[in-house]
C-alpha positions, 0 to 999 in steps of 0.5 A, a space after each residue: 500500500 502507498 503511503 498517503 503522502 507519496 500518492 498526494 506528491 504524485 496528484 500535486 506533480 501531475 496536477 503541476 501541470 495543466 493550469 489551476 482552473 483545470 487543476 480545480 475542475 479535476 479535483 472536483 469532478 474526482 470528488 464527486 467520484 469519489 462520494 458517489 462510489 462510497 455510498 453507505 458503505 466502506 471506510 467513509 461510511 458515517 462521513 457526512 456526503 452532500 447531496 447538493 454537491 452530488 445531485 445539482 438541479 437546474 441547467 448546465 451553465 452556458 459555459 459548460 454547453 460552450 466548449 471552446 469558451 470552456 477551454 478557454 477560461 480553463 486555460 487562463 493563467 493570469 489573474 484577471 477581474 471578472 469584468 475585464 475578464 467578459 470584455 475579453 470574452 466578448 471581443 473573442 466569442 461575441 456579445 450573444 455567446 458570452 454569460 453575464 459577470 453573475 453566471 461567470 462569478 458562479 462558474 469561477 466560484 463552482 471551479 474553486 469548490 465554493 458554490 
């Protein structure tokens, strides 16, 4: 068996290297993975698992049904402001494409685990 801190310095490394909106979106969809296959039984068993996490209800986000908007806010390496952020978005993919600063904060924040 490996030791727990060998297989997070193997995650980190791996992790190291797509950029940090990726890294987040990677380790949320495995979280949910991972409370989905634990269920009632095994080693978790008794740890609180959030259905709200699990089971989110209403529509995809139009960034999610936009891949090429995906990918590029994935790909993003810079700090930028939401605002500023949009304004990019719309010089790129057009003003009808891009989401309000509301549904971007939601995405950015559901990346980061906060939503």
């Amino acid at each position: 068996m490996k030791n727990r801190y060998e297989v997070e310095g193997k995650i980190r490394n791996l992790l190291g290297t797509v950029t940090p909106y990726e890294s987040l979106s990677i380790l949320n969809d495995m979280s949910k993975e991972i409370l989905r296959s634990v269920g009632e039984s095994g080693p978790l068993a008794g740890i609180p698992v959030y259905p709200r996490i699990l089971n989110r209800k209403g529509s995809k986000s139009i960034i999610d049904k936009d891949p090429e908007m995906k990918k590029y806010i994935l790909g993003l390496t810079e700090t930028t402001t939401i605002a500023a952020l949009r304004n990019k978005l719309i010089s790129l993919f057009g003003k009808e494409r891009v989401p309000s600063k509301s549904a971007l904060h939601r995405y950015l924040a559901k990346l980061e685990g906060r939503a």
